[in-house]
C-alpha positions as CSV (number, residue, x, y, z in Angstrom):
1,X,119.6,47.3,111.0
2,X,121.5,49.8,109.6
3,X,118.9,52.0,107.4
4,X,121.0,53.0,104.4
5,X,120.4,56.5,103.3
6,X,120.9,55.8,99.4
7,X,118.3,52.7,99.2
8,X,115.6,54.7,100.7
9,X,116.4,58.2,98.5
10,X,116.5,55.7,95.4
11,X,113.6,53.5,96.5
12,X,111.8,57.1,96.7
13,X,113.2,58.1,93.4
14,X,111.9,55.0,92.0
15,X,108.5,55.0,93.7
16,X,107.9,58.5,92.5
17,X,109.3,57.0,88.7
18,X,107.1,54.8,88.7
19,X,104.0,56.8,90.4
20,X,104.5,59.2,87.3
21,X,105.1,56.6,84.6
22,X,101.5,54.3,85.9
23,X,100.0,57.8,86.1
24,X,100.8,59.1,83.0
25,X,100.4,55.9,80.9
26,X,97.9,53.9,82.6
27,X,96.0,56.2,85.6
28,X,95.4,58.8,82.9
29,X,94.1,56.9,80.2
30,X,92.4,55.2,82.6
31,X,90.7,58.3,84.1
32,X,89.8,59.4,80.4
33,X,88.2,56.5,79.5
34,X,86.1,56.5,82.7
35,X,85.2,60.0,82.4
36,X,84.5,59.6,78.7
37,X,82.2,56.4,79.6
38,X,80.6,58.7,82.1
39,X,80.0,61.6,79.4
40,X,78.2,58.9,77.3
41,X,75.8,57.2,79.9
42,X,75.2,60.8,81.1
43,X,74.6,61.9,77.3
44,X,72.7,58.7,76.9
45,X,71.1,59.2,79.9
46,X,69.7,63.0,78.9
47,X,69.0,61.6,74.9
48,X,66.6,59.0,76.7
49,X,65.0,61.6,79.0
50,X,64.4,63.8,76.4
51,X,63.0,61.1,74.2
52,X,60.8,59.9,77.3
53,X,59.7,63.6,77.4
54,X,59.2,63.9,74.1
55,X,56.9,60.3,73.8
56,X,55.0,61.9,77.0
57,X,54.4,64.9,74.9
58,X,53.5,63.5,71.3
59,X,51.2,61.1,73.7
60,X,49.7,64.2,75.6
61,X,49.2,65.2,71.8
62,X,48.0,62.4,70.0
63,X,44.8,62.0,73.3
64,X,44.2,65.5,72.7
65,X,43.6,64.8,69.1
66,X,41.7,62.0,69.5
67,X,39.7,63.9,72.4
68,X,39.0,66.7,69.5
69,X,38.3,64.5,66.8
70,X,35.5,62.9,69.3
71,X,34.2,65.5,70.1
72,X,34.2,66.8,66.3
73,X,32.6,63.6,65.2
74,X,30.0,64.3,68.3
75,X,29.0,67.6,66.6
76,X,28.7,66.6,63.4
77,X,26.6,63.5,64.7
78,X,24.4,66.2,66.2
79,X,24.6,68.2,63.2
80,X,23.7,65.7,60.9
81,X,21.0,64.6,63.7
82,X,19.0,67.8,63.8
83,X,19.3,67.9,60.1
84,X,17.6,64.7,59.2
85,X,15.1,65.9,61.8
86,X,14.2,68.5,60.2
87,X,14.5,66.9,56.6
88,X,11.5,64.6,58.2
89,X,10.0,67.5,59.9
90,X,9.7,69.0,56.0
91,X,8.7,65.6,54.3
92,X,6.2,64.9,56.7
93,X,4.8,68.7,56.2
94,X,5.2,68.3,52.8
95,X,3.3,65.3,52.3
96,X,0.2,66.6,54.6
97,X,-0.2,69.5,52.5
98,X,-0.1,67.0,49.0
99,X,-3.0,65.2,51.2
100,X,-4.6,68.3,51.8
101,X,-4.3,69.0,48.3
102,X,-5.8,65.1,47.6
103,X,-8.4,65.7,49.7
104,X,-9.8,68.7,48.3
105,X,-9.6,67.9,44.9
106,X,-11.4,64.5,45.5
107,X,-14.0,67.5,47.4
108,X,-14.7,68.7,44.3
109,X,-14.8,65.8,42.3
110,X,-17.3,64.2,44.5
111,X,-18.9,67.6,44.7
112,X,-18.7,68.0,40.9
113,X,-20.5,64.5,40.6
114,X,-22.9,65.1,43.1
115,X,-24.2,68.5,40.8
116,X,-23.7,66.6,37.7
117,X,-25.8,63.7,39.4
118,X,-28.6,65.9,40.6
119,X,-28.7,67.8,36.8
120,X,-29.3,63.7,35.8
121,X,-31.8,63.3,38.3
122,X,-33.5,66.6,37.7
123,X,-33.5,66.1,34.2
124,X,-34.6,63.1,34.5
125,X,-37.9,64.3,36.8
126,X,-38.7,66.7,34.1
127,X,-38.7,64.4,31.4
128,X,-40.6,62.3,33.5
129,X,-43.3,64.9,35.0
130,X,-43.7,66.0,30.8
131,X,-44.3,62.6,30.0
132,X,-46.9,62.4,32.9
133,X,-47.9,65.4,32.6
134,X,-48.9,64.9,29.0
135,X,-50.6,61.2,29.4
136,X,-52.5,63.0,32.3
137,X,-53.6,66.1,29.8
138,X,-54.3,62.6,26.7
139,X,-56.8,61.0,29.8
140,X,-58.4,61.8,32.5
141,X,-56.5,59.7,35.4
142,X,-58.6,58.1,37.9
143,X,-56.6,57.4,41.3
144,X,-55.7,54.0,40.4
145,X,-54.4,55.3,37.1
146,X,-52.3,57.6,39.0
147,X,-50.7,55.2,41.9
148,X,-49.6,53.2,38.8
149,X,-48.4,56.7,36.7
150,X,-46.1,57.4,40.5
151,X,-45.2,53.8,41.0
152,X,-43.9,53.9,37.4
153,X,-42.3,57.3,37.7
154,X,-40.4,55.5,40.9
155,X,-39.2,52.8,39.1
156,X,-37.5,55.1,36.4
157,X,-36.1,57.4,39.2
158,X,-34.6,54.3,40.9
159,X,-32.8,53.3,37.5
């Protein structure tokens, strides 16, 4: 086997021929497409991390909102609470004093009625002792003349 010098220097010429030609049309390319492919899963990779970070934060957010507006809507609850406590606390004041007010007026009324009553009454007895007092001074009374004189007097009173 006779190893001939010129095969093997133009098999190596070839082989390195076509080592450059695969590399520079098809290894290359291929290369660039890989690494291009790799640029974009790593972009898309970072864009959906950032996203996923972002999401966490507006959710972080939006429970710290709704933590706030709770505890807003809490406050004004108590707000509104305290109030309408002391709206009633007012009302309730305010109608004891228009009963106090009632009350005393319906004092003087029934006081006012109770003079006017006894000025009646008292007129009445005058009237009433004149008119006894002047049949006693027409006749002498005897004691039955009188019981009837006071019985009648009563009867008067009483109407």
């Amino acid at each position: 086997m006779d190893i001939n010098l010129s095969i093997v220097l133009a098999g190596t010429i070839n082989f390195f021929i076509f080592f450059f030609i695969l590399r520079k049309f098809v290894f290359k390319p291929t290369m660039e497409m890989i690494e291009s492919r790799k640029q974009e899963v790593e972009s898309s990779f970072a864009k959906a991390k950032f996203e996923e970070s972002r999401v966490e934060s507006l959710k972080i957010e939006q429970e710290e909102k709704v933590k706030r507006y709770k505890e807003e809507g809490q406050k004004l609850i108590e707000t509104y609470k305290v109030k309408a406590e002391r709206v009633y606390d007012e009302m309730i004041e305010e109608a004891k004093k228009e009963a106090d007010i009632v009350r005393a007026r319906a004092k003087q009324d029934i006081e006012r009625e109770k003079r006017k009553a006894e000025s009646e009454i008292k007129s009445q007895v005058i009237d009433l002792s004149l008119v006894l007092a002047e049949k006693a001074l027409e006749k002498k009374i005897d004691e039955d003349e009188h019981k009837r004189l006071i019985d009648e007097f009563i009867s008067k009173v009483g109407n």
